[in-house]
Legacy VTK file of the C-alpha trace (Angstrom):
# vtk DataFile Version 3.0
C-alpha trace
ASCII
DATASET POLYDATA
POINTS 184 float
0.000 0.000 0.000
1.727 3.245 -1.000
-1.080 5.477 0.554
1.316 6.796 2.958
4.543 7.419 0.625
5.857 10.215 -1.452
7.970 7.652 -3.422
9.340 4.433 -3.276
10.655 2.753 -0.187
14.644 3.987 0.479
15.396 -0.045 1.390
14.026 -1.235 -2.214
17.234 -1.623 -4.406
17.523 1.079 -7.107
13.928 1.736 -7.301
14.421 5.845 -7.244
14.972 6.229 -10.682
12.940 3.542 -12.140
9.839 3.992 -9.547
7.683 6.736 -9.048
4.328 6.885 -6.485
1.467 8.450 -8.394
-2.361 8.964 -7.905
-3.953 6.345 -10.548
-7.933 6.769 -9.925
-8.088 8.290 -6.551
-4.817 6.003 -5.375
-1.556 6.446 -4.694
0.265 3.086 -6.787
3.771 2.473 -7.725
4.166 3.134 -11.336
7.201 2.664 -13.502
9.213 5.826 -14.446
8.686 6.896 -18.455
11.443 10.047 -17.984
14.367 8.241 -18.935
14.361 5.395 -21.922
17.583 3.679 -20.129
15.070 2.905 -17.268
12.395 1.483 -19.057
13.345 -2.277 -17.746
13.050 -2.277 -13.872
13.809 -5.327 -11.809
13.835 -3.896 -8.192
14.592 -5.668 -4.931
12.620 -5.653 -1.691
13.589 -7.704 0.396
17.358 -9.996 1.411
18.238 -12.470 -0.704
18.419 -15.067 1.433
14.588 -15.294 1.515
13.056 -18.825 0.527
9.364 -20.432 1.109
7.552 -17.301 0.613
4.732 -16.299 -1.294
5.117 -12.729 -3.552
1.841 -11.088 -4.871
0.962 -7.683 -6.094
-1.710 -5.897 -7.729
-0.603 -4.775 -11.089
-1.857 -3.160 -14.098
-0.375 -1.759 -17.632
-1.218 1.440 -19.779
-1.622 0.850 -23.836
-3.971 -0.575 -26.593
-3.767 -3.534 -28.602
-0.373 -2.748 -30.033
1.294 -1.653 -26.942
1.244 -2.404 -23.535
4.220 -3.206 -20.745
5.097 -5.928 -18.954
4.914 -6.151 -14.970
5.179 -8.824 -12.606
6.927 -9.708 -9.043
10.191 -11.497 -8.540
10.416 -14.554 -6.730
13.226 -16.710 -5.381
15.209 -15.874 -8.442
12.244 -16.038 -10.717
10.113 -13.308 -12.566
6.965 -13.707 -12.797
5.263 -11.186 -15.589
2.126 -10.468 -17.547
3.279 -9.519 -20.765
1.117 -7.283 -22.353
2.341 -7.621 -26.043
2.439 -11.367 -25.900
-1.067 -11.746 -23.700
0.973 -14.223 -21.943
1.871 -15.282 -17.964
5.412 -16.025 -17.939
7.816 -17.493 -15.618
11.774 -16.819 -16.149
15.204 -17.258 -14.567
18.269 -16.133 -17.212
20.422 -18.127 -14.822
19.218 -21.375 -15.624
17.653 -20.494 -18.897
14.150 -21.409 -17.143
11.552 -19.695 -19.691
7.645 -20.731 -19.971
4.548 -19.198 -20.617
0.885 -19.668 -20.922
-1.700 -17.700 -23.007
-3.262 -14.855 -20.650
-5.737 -12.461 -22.114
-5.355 -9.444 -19.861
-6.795 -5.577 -21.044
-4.848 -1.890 -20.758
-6.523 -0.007 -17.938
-7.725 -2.672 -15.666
-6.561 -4.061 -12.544
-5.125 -7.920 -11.898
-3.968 -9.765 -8.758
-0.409 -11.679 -9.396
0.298 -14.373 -6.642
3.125 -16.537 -7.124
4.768 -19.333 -5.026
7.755 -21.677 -5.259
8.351 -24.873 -3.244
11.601 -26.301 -3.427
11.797 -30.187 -2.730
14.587 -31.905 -0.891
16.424 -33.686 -3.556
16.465 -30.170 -5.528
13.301 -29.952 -7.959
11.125 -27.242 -7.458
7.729 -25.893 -8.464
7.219 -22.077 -9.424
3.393 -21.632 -9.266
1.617 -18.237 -10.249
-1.942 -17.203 -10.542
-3.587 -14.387 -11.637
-7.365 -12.991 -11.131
-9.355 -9.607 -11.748
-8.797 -7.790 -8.354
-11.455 -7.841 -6.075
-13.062 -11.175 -7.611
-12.344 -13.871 -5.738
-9.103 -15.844 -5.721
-9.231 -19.208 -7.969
-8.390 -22.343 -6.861
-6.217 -23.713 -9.649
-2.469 -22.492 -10.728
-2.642 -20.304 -14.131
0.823 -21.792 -14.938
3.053 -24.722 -13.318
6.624 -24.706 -14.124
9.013 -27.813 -12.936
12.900 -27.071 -12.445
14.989 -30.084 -12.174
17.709 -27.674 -10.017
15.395 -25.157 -8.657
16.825 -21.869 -7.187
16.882 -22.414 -3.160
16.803 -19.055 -2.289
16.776 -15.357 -3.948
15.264 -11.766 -2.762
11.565 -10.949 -3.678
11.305 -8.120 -5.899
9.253 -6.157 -8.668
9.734 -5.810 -12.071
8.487 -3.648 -14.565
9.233 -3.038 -18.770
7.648 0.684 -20.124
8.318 0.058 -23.666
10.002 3.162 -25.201
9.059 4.976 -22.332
5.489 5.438 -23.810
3.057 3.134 -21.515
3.401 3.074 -17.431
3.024 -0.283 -15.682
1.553 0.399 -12.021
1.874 -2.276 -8.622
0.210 -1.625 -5.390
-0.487 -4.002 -2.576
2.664 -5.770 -2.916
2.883 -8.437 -0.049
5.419 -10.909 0.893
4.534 -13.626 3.534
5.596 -17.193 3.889
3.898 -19.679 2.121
1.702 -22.646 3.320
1.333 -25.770 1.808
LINES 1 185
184 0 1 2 3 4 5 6 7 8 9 10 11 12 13 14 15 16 17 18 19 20 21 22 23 24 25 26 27 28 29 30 31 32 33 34 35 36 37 38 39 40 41 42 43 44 45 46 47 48 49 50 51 52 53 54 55 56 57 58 59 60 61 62 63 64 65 66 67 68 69 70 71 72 73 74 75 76 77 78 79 80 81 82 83 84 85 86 87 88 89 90 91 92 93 94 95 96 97 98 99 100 101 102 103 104 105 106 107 108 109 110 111 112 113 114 115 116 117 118 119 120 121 122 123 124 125 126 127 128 129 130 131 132 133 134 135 136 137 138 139 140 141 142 143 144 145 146 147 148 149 150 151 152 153 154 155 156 157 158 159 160 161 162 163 164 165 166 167 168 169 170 171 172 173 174 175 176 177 178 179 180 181 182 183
């Protein structure tokens, strides 16, 4: 909740520059930065990165039309988590391991989305990186939007945001961004 703030939190990693707090109908949201173009791919940190069994969600939303629209989305143990606007997809990546899936999501410009993502991390190594996503305020589903198995799953990693403006022409927004440990 960003009620409260003039910008974003001091302890989030590099997210002066790339993060601004705005009013975005009649509340104050996070919203990516459009000033400068070198900006216009944000992955931010929040928390340590020794963090594991925790579950990252946000509300999130992206400016644009049919032809152009950003691409926002939490971090997670090492993985990001997006809603890419230009694809219409719900992706889950990790450049380290060269982890990259998606599934079809059909998600509008202008219009408000709940992201929750988990990832559980076996003993012998495999993990699960789970995410969801719903209109906000409807109720939460039941079933994982998209599944993705990693035979040498990260163990640990800091929670973050992430956000892609393309050309600096069309904001992504986040509020409500909660980390809390996960239950099975």
């Amino acid at each position: 909740d960003f009620e409260a703030l003039e910008r974003a939190p001091a302890a989030w990693i590099g997210a002066g520059p790339k993060w601004a707090v705005l009013n975005q109908g009649g509340n104050r949201v996070l919203a990516k930065t459009l000033e400068r173009v070198l900006f216009q791919r944000a992955m931010t940190f929040i928390g340590p990165p020794g963090m594991s069994g925790v579950t990252v969600s946000a509300d999130v939303m992206a400016d644009g039309d049919r032809r152009g629209m950003g691409t926002v989305g939490v971090v997670n143990q090492r993985y990001i988590i997006t809603l890419k606007g230009n694809w219409q997809q719900l992706e889950v990546q990790s450049n380290h391991d060269r982890v990259k899936e998606a599934v079809p999501f059909s998600w509008k410009p202008g219009h408000w989305y709940r992201l929750k993502t988990r990832v559980d991390v076996a003993d012998d190594g495999t993990g699960t990186i789970r995410a969801r996503v719903w209109p906000r305020g409807a109720p939460e589903p039941d079933r994982w939007d998209i599944e993705v198995h990693h035979a040498r799953a990260h163990r640990r990693g800091a929670p973050g945001i992430f956000g892609f403006a393309p050309q600096g022409k069309y904001r992504v927004y986040l509020d409500n961004v909660t980390v809390t440990k996960s239950t099975p």
